[in-house]
C-alpha positions as a LaTeX table, in Angstrom:
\begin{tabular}{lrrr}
\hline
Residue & $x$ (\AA) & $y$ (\AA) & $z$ (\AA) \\
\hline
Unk1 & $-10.07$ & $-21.98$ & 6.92 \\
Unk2 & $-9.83$ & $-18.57$ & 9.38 \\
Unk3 & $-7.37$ & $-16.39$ & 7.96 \\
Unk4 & $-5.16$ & $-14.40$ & 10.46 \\
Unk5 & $-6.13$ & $-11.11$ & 11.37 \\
Unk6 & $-2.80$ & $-9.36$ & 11.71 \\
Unk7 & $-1.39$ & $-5.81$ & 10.64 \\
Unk8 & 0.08 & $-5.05$ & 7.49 \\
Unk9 & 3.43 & $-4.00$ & 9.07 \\
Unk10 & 3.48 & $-7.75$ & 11.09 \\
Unk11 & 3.04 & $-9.85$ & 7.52 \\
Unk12 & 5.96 & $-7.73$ & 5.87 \\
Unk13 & 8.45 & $-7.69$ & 8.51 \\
Unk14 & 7.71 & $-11.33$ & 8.80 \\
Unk15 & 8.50 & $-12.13$ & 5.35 \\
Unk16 & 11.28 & $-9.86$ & 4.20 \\
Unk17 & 13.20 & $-8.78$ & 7.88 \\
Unk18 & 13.77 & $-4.97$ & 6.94 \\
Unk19 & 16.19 & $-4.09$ & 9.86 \\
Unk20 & 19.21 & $-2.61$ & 8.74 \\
Unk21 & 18.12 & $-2.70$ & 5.19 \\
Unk22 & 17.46 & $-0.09$ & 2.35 \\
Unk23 & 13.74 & $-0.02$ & 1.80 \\
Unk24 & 11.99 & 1.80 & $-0.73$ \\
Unk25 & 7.82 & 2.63 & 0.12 \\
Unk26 & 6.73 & 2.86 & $-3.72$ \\
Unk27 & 3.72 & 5.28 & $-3.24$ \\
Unk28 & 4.32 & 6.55 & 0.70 \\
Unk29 & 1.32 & 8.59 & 1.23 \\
Unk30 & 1.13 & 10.11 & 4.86 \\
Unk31 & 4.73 & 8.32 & 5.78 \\
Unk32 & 2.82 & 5.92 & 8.26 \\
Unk33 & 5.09 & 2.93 & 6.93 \\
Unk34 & 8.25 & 5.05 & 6.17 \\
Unk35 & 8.12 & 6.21 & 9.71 \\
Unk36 & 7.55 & 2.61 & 10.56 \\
Unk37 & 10.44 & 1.06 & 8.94 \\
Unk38 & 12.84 & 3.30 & 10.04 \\
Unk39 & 12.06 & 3.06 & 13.84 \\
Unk40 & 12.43 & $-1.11$ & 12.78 \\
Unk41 & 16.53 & 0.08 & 11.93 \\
Unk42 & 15.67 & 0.46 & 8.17 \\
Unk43 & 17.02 & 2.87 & 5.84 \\
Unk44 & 13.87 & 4.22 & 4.22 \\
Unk45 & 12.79 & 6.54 & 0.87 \\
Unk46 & 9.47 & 7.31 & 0.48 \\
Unk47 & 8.26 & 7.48 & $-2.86$ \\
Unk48 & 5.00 & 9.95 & $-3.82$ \\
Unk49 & 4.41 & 11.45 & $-7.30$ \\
Unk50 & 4.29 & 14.98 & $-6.35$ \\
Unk51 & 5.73 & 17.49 & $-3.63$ \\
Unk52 & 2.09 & 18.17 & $-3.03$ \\
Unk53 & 1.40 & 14.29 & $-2.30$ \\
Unk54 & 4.74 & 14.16 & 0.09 \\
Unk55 & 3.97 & 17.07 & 1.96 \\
Unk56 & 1.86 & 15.88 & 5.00 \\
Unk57 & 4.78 & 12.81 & 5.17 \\
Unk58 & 7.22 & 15.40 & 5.64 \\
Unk59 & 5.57 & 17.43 & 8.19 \\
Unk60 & 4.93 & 14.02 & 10.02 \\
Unk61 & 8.14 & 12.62 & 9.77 \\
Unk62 & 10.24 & 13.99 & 12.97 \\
Unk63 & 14.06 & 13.02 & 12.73 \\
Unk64 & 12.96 & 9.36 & 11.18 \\
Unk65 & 16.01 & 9.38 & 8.64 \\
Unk66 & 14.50 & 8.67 & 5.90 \\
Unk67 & 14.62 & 10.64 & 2.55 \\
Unk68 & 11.63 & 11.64 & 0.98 \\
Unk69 & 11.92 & 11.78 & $-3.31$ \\
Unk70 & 9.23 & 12.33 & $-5.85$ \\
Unk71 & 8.69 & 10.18 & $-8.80$ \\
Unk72 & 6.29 & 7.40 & $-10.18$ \\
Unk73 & 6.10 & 3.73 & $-9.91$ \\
Unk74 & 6.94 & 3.48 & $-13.62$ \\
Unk75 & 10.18 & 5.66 & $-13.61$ \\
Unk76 & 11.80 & 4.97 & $-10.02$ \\
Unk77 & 14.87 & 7.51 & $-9.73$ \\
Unk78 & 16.49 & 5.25 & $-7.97$ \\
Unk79 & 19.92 & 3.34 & $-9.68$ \\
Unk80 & 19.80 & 0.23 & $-10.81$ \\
Unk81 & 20.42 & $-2.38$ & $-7.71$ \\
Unk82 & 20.17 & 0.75 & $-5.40$ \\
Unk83 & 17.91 & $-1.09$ & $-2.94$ \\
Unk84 & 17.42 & $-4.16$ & $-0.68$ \\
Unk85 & 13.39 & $-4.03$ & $-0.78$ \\
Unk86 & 11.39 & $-2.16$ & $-2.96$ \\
Unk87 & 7.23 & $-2.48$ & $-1.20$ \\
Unk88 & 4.31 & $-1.71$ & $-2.80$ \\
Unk89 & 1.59 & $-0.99$ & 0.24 \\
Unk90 & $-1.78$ & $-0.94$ & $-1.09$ \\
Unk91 & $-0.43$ & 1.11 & $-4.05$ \\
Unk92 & $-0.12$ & $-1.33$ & $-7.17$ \\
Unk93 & $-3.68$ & $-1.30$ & $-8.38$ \\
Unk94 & $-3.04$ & 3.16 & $-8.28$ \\
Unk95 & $-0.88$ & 2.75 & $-11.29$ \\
Unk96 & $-2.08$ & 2.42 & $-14.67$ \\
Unk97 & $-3.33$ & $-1.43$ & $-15.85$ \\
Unk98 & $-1.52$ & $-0.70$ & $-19.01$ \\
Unk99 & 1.64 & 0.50 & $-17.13$ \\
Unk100 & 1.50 & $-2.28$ & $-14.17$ \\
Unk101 & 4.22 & $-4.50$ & $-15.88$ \\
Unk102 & 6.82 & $-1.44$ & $-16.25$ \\
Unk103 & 5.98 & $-0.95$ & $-12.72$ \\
Unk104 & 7.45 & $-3.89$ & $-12.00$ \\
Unk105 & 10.15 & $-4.13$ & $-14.04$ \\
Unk106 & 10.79 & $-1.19$ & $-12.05$ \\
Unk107 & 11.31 & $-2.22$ & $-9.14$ \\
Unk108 & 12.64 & $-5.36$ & $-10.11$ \\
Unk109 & 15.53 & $-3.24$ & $-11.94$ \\
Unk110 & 16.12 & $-0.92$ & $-8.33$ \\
Unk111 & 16.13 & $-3.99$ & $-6.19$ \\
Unk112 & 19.88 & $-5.95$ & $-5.61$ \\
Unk113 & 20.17 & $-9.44$ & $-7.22$ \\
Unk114 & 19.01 & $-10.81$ & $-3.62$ \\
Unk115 & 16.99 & $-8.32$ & $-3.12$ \\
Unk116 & 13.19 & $-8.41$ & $-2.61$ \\
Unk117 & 10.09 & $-6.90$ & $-4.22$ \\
Unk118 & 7.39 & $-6.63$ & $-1.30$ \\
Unk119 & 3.15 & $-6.27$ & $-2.75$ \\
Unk120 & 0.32 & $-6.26$ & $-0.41$ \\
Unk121 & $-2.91$ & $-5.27$ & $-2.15$ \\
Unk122 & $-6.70$ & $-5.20$ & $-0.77$ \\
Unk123 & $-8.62$ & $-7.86$ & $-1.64$ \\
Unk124 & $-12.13$ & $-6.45$ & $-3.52$ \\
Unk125 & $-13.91$ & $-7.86$ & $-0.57$ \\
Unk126 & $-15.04$ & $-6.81$ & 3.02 \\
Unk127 & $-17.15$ & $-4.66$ & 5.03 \\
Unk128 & $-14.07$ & $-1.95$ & 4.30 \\
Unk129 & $-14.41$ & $-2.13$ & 0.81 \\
Unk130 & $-18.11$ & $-1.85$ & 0.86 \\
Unk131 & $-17.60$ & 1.68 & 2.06 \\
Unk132 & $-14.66$ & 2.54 & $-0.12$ \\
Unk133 & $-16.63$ & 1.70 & $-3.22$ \\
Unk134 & $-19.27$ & 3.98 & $-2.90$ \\
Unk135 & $-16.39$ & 6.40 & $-3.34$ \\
Unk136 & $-14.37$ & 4.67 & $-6.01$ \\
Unk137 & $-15.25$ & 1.40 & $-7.11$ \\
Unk138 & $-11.54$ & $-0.82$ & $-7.44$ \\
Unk139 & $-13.00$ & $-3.85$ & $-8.48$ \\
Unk140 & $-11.22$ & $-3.89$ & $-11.98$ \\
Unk141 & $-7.85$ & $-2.06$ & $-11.07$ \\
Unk142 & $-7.54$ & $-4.59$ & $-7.96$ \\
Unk143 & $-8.26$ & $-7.37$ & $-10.50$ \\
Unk144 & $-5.67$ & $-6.05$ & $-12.71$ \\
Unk145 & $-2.89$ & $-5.66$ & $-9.92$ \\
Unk146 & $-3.18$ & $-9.51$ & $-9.29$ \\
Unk147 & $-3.20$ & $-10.61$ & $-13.07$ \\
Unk148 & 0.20 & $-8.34$ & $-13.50$ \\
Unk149 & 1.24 & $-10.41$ & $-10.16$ \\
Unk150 & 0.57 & $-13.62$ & $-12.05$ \\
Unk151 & 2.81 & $-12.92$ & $-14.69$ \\
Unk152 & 5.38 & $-10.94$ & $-12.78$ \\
Unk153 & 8.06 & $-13.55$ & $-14.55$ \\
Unk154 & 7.89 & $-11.06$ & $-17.59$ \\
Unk155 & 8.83 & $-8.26$ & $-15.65$ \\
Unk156 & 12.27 & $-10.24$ & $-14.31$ \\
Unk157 & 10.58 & $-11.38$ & $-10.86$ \\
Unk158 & 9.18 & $-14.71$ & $-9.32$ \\
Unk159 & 6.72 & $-15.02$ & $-7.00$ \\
Unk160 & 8.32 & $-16.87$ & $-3.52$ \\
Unk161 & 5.27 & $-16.34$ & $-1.27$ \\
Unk162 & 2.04 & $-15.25$ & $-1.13$ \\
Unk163 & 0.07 & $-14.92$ & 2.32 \\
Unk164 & $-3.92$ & $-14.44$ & 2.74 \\
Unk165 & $-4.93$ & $-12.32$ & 5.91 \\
Unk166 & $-7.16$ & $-9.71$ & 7.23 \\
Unk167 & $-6.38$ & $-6.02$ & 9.11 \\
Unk168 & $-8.72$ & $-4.07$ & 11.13 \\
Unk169 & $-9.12$ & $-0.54$ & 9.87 \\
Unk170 & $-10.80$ & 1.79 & 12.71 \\
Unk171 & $-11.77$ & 5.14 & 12.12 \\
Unk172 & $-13.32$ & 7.71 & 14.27 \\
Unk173 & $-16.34$ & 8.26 & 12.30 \\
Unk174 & $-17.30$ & 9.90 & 9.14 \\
Unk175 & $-14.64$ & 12.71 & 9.46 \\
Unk176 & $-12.23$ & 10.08 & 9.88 \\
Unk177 & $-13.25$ & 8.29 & 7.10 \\
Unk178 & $-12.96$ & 10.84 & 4.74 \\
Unk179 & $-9.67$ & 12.01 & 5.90 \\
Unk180 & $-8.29$ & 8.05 & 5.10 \\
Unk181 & $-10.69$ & 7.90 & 1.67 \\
Unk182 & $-9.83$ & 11.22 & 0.67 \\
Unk183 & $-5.64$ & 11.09 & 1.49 \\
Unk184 & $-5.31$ & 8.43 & $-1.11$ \\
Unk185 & $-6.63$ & 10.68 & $-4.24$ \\
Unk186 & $-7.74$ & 14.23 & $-3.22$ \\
Unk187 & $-10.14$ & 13.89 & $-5.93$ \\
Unk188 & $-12.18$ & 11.99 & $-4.25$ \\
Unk189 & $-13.57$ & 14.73 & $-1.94$ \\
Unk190 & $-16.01$ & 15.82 & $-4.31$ \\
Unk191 & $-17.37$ & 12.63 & $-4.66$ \\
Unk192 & $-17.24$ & 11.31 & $-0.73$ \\
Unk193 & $-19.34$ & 14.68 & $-0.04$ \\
Unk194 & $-21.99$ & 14.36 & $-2.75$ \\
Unk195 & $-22.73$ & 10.65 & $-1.43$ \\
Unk196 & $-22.35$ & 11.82 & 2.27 \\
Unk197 & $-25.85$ & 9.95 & 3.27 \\
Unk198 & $-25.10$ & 6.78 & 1.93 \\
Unk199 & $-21.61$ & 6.48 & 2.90 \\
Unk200 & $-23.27$ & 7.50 & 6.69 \\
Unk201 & $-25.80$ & 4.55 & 6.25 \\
Unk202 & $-23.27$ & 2.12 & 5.29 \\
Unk203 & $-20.69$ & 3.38 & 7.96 \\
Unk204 & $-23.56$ & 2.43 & 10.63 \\
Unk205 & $-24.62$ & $-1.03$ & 9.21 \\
Unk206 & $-20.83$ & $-2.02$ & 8.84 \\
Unk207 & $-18.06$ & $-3.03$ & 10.79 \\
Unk208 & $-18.27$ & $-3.65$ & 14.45 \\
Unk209 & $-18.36$ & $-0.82$ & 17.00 \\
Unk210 & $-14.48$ & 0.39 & 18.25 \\
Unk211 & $-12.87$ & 1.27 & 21.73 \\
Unk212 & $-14.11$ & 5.12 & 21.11 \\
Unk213 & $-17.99$ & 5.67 & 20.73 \\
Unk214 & $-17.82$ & 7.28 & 17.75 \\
Unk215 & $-15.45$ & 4.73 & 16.22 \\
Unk216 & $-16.28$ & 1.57 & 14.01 \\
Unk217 & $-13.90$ & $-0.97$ & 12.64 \\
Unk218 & $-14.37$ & $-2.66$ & 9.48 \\
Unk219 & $-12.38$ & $-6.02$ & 7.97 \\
Unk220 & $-9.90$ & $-5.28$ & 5.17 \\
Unk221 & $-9.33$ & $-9.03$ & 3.45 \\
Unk222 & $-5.36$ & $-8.59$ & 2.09 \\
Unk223 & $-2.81$ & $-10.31$ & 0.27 \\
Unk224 & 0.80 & $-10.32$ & 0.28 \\
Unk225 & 3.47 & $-11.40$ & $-2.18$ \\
Unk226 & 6.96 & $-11.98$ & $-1.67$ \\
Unk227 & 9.02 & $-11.99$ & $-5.20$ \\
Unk228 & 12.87 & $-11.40$ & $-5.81$ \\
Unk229 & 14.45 & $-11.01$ & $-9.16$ \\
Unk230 & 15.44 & $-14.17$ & $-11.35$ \\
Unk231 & 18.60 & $-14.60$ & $-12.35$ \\
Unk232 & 20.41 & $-12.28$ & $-14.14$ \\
Unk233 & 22.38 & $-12.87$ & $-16.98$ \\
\hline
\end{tabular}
């Protein structure tokens, strides 16, 4: 079966409509989606654990609206039933495997009683990955995102949906790879530059060329799942 190659911001606005709805980005980053959402008519808070980590989504942001806060996926400060969506972008497998299930009880305890909790993880697979793990190897902390996902009924959630699908993530060569390896953990700069020449060898035998010549685009398998709280009682 071909899977669809799509965006990330095309599956989740499919599947959870966030116009005119409070959205919570657990784990923001540079503010791409945060910036996203809000031009979509959402009321957005980014979520990073540290002024440090928020500070090139601020100086990005221009006039969005949205409210930038720092805490951790484990300890939202956010009141209970604050939001309408609380997503999780490519940031469950960052937190803890031994803390993924308070994660989620998390956001299952921020979200309203129809509210949504919104996960799309990368899959360990694809010409993407085999650049990323040269860096940091996810295997085992992506495997441990999905088994948390598989028992998310302990954490108060059920799983509604869950969608299969590739993105295309093109970067303008090895300075632009870095930037996107490197904005995820800072630590990893150290390790990115001491493995510069095979990170350079597998940039050129991956992907597919892009629209720029220095530019290559690589396959990022992903999946998305839709859950909303059970029933409260």
């Amino acid at each position: 079966m071909t899977r669809e190659l799509t965006s990330d911001l095309s599956v989740l606005t499919r599947l959870v409509a966030p116009a005119g709805k409070h959205v919570v980005d657990i784990g923001c980053g540079t503010g791409s989606l945060v910036r996203e959402l809000a031009a979509l008519g959402a009321r957005v808070t980014g979520l990073e654990i540290s002024e440090q980590q928020l500070a090139t989504a601020r100086e990005r942001d221009r006039n969005s609206g949205a409210r930038y806060v720092v805490g951790s996926a484990q300890a939202l400060p956010l009141d209970d039933g604050s939001v309408d969506i609380a997503v999780f972008m490519r940031t469950l497998h960052h937190v803890p495997p031994s803390e993924l299930m308070a994660a989620l009880r998390e956001a299952c305890r921020a979200v309203s009683q129809d509210g949504a909790v919104y996960v799309a993880e990368p899959v360990a697979a694809g010409d993407y990955f085999a650049l990323t793990r040269l860096v940091e190897d996810e295997v085992d902390v992506r495997a441990a995102a999905q088994a948390a996902l598989e028992r998310a009924q302990e954490a108060g959630l059920e799983r509604l949906r869950t969608v299969d699908y590739d993105v295309l993530i093109c970067v303008n060569g090895l300075d632009g790879l870095r930037d996107r390896i490197v904005s995820v953990d800072p630590r990893r700069a150290e390790i990115f530059d001491a493995r510069i020449d095979e990170l350079a060898a597998a940039y050129a035998s991956h992907g597919e060329p892009g629209e720029d010549p220095v530019q290559r685009c690589f396959v990022q398998p992903m999946r998305a799942d839709l859950l909303r709280p059970r029933a409260r009682r």
